[in-house]
C-alpha positions in Angstrom: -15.5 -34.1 2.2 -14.5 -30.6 3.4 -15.9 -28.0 1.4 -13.5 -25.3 2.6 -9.7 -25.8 1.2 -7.3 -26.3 3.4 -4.9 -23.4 4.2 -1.8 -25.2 3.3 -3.3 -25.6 -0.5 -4.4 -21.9 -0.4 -0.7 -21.0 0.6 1.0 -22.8 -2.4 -1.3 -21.1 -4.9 -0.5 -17.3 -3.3 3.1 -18.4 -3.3 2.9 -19.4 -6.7 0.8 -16.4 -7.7 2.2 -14.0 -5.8 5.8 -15.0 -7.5 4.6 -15.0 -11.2 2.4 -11.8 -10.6 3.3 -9.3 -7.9 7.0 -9.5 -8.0 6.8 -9.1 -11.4 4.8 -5.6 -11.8 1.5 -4.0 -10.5 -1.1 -3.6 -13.1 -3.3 -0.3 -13.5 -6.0 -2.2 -11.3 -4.1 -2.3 -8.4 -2.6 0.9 -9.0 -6.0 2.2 -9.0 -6.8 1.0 -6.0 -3.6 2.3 -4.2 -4.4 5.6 -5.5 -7.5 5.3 -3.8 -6.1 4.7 -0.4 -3.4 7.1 -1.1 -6.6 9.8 -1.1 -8.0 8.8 1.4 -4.6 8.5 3.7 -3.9 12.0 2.4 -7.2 13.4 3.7 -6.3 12.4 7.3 -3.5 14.4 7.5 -1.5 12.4 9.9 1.9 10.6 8.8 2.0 9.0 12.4 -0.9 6.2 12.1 -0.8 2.1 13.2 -2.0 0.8 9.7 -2.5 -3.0 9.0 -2.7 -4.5 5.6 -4.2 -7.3 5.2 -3.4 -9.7 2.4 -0.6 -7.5 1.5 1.0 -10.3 -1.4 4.8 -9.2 -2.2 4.4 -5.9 -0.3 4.7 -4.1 -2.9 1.8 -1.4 -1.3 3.7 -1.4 2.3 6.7 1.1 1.4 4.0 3.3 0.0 1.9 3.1 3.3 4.4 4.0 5.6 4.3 7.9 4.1 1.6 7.4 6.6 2.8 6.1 9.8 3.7 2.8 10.9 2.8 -0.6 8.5 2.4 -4.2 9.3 1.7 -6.5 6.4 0.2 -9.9 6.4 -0.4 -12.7 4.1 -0.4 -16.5 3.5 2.5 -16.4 1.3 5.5 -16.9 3.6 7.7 -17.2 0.8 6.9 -14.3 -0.8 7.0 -12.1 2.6 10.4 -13.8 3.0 11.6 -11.3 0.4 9.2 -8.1 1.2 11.2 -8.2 3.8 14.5 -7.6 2.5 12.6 -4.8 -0.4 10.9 -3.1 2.6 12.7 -3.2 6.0 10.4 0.0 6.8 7.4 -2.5 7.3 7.0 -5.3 9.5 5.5 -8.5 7.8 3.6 -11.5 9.3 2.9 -14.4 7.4 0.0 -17.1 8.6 -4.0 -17.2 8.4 -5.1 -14.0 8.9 -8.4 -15.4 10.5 -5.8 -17.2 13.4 -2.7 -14.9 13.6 -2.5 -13.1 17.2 -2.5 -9.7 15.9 -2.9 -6.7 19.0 -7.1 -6.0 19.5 -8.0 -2.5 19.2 -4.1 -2.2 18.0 -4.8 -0.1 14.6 -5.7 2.9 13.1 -6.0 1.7 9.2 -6.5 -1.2 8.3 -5.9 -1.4 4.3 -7.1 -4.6 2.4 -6.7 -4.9 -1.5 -9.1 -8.3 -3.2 -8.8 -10.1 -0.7 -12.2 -10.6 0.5 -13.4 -12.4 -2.3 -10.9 -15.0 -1.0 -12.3 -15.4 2.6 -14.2 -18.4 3.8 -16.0 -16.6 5.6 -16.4 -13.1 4.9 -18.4 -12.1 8.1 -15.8 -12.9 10.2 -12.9 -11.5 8.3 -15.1 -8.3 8.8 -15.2 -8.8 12.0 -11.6 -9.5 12.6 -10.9 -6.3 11.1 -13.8 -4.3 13.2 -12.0 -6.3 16.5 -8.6 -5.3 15.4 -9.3 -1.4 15.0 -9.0 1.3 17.7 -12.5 2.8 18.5 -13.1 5.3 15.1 -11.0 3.2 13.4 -11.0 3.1 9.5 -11.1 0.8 6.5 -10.0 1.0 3.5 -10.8 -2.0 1.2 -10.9 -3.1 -2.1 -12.7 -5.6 -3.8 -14.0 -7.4 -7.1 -17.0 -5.9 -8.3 -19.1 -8.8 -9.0 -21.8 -7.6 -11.4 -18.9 -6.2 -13.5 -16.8 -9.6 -13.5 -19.5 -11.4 -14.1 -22.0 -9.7 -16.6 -19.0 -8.3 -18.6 -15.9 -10.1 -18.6 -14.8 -13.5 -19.2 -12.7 -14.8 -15.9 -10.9 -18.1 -15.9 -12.5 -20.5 -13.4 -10.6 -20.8 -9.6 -7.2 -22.9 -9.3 -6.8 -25.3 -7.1 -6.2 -23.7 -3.5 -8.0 -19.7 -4.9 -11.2 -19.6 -2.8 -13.4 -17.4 -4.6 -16.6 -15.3 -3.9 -17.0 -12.0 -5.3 -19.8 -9.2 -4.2 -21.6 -6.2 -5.4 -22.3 -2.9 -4.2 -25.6 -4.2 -2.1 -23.7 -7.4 -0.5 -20.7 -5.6 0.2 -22.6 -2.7 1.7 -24.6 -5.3 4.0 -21.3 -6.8 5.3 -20.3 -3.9 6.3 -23.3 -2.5 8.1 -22.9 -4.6 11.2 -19.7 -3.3 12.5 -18.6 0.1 10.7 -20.6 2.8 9.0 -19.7 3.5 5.4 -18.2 6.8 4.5 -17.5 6.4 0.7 -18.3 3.5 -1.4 -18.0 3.1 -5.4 -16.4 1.6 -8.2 -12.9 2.5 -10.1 -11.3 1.0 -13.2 -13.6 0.2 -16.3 -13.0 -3.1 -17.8 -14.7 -5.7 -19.7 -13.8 -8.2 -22.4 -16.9 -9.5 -23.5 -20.3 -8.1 -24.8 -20.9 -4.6 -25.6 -19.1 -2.9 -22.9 -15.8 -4.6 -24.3 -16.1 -1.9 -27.3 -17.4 0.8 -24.6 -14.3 0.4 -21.9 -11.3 -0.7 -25.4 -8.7 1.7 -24.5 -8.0 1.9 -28.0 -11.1 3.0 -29.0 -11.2 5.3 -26.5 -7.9 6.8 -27.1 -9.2 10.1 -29.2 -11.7 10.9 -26.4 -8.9 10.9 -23.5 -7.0 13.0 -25.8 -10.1 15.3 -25.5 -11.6 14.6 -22.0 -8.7 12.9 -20.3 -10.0 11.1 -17.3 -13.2 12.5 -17.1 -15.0 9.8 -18.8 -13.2 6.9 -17.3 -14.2 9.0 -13.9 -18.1 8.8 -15.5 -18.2 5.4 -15.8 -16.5 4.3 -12.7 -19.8 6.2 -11.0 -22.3 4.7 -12.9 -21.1 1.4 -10.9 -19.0 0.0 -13.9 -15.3 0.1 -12.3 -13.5 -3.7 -11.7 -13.4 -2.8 -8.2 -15.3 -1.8 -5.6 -13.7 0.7 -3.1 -15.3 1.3 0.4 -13.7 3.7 2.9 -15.9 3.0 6.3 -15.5 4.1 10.3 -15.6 1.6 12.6 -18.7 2.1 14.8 -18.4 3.2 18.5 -20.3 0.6 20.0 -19.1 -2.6 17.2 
């Protein structure tokens, strides 16, 4: 029996997830993690860039991306990108198996990619897709479940039926990386845990009379000290990958 699941199972869960979540609203995790990009997007100072994201769900990150140039969006969920479409006519939206759609080599300047690593068969290659599909100098911008976080402090429902899962931390995704791209920034945003002691340490509740004292800064704290949901690497595709 296969151990991989087959890509028309993976579609009708993103579908189905994609409907019940995405379309619905974007949690501060994801918003996060735009905020992120939007830094680093904002740093390069060019509004006139070939950006690719990869994994892009309802779209909902694309209109914000094209602020910076040109966007194509991918994704499994052909459903879903059925109706980006309409919500963002400024993006251009392909829906199939990343690993197999015949996407331009060397076509991009950005390529953007929000959790979806952690959903790869094979991770190596999706890397290297990406590395293939960037001009030379090329940048990414990804996002991705911090595993020691997930697993040592929070309590995550096991995968459905067609959600490949595999999560990393810092040191894995750091390795992945090093083959094809050299890492400018790499860290960890968005405290969260429901479990343990951290749960009481990241309770926004709790928390609430610090922020009114400190605002962010503490939030800012931890997400250093490696404790953020999600790992964020900004890296520079390597002249001779």
């Amino acid at each position: 029996m296969s151990l991989v699941t087959p890509i028309a199972q993976q579609r009708e869960f993103w579908n189905r997830w994609n409907t019940e979540t995405r379309e619905k609203g974007i949690e501060e995790i994801s918003r996060r993690q735009a905020q992120t990009v939007r830094r680093w997007l904002e740093a390069s100072g060019r509004t006139d860039l070939d950006i690719l994201e990869v994994g892009c769900g309802a779209g909902w990150f694309c209109d914000e991306l094209s602020a910076y140039g040109s966007v194509t969006g991918t994704d499994l969920s052909d459903e879903v990108l059925e109706r980006a479409r309409q919500r963002t006519p400024a993006a251009r939206f392909l829906a199939g198996d990343f690993m197999t759609l015949d996407l331009e080599g060397g076509g991009y300047d950005v390529v953007v990619t929000l959790e979806v690593l952690s959903h790869m068969a094979n991770q190596r290659h999706f890397i290297r897709k990406i590395a293939d599909l960037l001009r030379p100098g090329g940048t990414l911008m990804m996002a991705t479940q911090n595993r020691t976080v997930l697993e040592r402090h929070n309590r995550i429902d096991p995968p459905q039926p067609g959600q490949l899962r595999r999560w990393v931390d810092r040191d894995e995704l750091t390795e992945l990386l090093s083959d094809a791209f050299d890492i400018i920034e790499i860290g960890s945003v968005t405290p969260r845990a429901n479990k343990g002691i951290m749960r009481y340490v990241n309770s926004r509740k709790l928390n609430a009379p610090v922020r009114a004292v400190f605002g962010n800064q503490v939030e800012r704290l931890k997400e250093r000290l490696g404790l953020g949901w999600t790992l964020m690497a900004l890296a520079r595709k390597r002249d001779h990958a």
